[in-house]
Backbone as CSV, one residue per row, in Angstrom:
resi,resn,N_x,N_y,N_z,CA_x,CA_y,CA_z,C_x,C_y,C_z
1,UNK,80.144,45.619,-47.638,80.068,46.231,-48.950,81.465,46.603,-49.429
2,UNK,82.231,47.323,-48.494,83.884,47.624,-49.146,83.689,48.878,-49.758
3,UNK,85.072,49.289,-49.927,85.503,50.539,-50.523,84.666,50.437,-52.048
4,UNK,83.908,51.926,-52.177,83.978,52.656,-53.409,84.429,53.624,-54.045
5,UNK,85.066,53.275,-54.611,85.149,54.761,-55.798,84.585,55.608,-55.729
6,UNK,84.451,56.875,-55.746,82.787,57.622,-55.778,83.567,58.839,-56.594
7,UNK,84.525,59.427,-56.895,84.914,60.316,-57.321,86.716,60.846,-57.377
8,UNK,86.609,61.671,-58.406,88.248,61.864,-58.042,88.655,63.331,-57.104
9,UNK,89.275,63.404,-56.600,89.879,64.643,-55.372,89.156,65.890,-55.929
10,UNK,89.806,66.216,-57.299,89.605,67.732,-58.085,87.698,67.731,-58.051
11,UNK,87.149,66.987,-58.205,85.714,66.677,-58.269,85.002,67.682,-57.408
12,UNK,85.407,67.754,-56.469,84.979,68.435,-55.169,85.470,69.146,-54.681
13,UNK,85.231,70.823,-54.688,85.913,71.559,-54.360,85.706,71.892,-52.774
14,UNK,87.109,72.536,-52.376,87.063,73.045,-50.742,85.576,73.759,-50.267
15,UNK,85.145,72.940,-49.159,84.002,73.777,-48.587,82.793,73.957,-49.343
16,UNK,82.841,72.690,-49.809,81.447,72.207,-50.982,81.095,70.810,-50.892
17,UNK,79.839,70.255,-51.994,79.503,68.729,-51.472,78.841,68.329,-52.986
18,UNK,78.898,67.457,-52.668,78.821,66.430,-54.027,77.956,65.622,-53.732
19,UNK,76.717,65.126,-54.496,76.087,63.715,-54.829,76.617,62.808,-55.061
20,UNK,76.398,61.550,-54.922,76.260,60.355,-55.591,75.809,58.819,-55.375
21,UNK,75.275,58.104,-56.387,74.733,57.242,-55.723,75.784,55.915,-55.954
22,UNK,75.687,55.152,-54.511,76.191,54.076,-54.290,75.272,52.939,-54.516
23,UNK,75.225,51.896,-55.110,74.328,50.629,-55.318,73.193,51.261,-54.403
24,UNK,72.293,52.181,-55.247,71.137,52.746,-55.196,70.860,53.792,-53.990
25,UNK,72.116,53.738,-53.043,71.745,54.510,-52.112,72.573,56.232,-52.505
26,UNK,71.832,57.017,-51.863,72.409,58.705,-51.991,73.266,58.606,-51.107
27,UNK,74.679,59.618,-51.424,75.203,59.963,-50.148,76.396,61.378,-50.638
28,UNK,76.078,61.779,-49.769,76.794,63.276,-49.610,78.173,62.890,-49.507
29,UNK,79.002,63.670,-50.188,80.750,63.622,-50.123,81.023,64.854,-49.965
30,UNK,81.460,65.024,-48.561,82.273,66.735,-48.375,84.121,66.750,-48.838
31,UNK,84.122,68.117,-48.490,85.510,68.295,-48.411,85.582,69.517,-47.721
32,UNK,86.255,69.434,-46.424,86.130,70.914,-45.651,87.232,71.833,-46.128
33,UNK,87.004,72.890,-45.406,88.084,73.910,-45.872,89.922,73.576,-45.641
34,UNK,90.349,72.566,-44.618,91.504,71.768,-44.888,91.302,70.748,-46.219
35,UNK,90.727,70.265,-46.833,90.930,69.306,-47.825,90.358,68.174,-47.498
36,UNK,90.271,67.936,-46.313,89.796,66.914,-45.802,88.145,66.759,-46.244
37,UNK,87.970,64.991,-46.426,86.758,64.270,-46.982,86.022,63.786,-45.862
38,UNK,84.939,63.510,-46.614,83.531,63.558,-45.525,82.696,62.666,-46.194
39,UNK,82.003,61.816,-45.680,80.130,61.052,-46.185,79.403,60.924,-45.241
40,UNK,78.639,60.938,-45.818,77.370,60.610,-44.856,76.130,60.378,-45.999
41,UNK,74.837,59.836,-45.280,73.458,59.997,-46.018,73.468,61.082,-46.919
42,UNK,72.904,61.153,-47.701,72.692,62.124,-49.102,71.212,62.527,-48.674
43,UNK,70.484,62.282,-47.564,69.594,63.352,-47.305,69.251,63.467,-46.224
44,UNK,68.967,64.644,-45.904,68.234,65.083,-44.222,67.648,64.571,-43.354
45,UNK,68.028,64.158,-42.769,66.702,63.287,-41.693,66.359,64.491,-40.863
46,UNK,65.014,65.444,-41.473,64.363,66.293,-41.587,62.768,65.946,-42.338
47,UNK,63.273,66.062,-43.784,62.384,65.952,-44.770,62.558,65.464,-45.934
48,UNK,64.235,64.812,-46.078,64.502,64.092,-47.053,65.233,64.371,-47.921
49,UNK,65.514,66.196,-47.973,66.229,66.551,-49.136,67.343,66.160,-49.319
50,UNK,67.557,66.085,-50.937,69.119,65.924,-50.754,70.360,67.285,-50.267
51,UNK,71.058,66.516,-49.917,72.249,67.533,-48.807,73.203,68.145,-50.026
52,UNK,73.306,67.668,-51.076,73.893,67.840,-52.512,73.815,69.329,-52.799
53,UNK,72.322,69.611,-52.235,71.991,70.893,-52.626,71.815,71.802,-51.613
54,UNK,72.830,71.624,-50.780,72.685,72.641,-49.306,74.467,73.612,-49.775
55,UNK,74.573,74.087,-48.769,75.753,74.966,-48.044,76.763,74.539,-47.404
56,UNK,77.938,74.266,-47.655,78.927,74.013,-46.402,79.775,75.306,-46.267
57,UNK,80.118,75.104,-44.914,80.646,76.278,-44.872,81.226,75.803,-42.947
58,UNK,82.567,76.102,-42.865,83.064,75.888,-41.730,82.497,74.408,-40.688
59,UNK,82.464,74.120,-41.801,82.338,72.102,-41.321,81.220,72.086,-41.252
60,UNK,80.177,72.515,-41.941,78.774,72.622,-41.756,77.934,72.602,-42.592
61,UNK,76.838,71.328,-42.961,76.066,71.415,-43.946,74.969,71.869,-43.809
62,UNK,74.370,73.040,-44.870,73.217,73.068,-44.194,72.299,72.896,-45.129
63,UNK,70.830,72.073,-45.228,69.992,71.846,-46.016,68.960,72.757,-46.648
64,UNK,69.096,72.570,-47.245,68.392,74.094,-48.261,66.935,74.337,-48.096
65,UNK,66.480,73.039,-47.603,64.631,73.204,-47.299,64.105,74.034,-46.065
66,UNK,64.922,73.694,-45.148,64.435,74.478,-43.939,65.456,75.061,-43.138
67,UNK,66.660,74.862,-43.740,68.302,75.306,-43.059,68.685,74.698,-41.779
68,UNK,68.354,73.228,-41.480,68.907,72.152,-40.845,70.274,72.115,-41.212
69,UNK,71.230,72.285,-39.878,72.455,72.036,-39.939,72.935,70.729,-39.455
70,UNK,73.872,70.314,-40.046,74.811,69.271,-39.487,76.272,69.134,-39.507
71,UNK,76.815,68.540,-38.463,78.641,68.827,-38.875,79.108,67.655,-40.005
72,UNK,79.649,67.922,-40.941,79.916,67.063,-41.713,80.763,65.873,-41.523
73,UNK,81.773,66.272,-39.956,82.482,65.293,-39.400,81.834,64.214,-38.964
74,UNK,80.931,63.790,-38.906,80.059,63.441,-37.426,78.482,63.062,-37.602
75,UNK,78.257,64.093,-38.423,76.358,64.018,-38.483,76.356,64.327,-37.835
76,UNK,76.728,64.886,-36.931,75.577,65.400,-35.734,74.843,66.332,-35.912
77,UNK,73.860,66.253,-35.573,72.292,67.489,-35.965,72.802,68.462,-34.668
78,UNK,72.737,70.091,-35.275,72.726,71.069,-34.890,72.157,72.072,-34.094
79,UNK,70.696,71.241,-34.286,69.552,71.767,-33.812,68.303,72.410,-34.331
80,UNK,67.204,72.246,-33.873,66.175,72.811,-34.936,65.892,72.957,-36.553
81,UNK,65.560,72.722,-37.250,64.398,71.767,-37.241,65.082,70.372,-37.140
82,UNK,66.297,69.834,-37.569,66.899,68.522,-37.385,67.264,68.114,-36.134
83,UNK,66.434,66.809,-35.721,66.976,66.381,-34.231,67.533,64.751,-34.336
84,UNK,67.628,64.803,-35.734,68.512,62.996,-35.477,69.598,63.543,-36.227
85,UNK,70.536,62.880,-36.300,72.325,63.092,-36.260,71.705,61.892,-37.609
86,UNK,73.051,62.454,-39.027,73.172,61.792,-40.172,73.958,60.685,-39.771
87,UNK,74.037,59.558,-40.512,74.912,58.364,-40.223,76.192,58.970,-41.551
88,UNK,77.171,58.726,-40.946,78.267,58.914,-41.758,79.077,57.887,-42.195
89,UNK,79.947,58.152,-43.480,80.753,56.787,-43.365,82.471,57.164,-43.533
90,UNK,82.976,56.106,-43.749,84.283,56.228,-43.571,84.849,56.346,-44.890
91,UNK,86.101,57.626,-45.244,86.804,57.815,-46.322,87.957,57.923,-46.369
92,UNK,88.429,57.350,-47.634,89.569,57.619,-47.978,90.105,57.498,-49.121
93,UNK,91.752,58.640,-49.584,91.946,59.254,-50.609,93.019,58.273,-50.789
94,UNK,93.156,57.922,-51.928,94.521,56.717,-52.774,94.146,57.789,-54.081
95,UNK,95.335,58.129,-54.602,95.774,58.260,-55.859,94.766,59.249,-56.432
96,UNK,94.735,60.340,-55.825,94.022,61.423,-56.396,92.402,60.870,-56.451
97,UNK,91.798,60.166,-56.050,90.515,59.688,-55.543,89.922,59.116,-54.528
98,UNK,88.305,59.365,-54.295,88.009,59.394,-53.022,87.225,58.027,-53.249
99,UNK,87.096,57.388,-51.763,86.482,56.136,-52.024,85.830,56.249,-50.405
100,UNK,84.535,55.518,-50.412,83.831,55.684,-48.951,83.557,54.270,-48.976
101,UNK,83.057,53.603,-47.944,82.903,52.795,-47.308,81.311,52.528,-46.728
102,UNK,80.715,51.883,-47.553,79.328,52.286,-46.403,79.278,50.786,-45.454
103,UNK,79.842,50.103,-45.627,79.645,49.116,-44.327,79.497,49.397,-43.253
């Protein structure tokens, strides 16, 4: 699939997360409290919600339906109620914008 576009830097503030859809698929765009960018699935492998509308907070998303955590580095599920780890993808910043990778 290759690099997308998905947004520009200012878009997304520190220790927050963003929607958007890629050729039909959802996917979550972090930015932790260093600046640093993040993707993964745009919803829980829980119950589906989108992650758009959760919490980050110290590298940590958490989903607003049942407060399933995950590390935003990684996907990895936290524990209770989430026991599968998000698939994440790969990012990166050129010219004041973020672009992910879902290949």
């Amino acid at each position: 699939m290759g690099w997308t576009r998905v947004c520009a830097v200012d878009d997304v503030e520190e220790e927050d997360v963003i929607g958007v859809s890629i050729d039909g698929r959802d996917v979550a765009v972090y930015r932790d409290e260093d600046g640093e960018f993040f993707a993964s699935d745009g919803h829980c492998t829980h119950e589906r919600m989108l992650l758009c509308e959760g919490l980050v907070m110290d590298g940590i998303i958490e989903c607003p339906k049942h407060n399933g955590r995950f590390r935003i580095s990684d996907g990895r599920a936290m524990g209770a109620p989430v026991t599968v780890d998000l698939r994440t993808y790969a990012v990166r910043v050129e010219g004041g914008e973020v672009h992910v990778d879902l290949g």
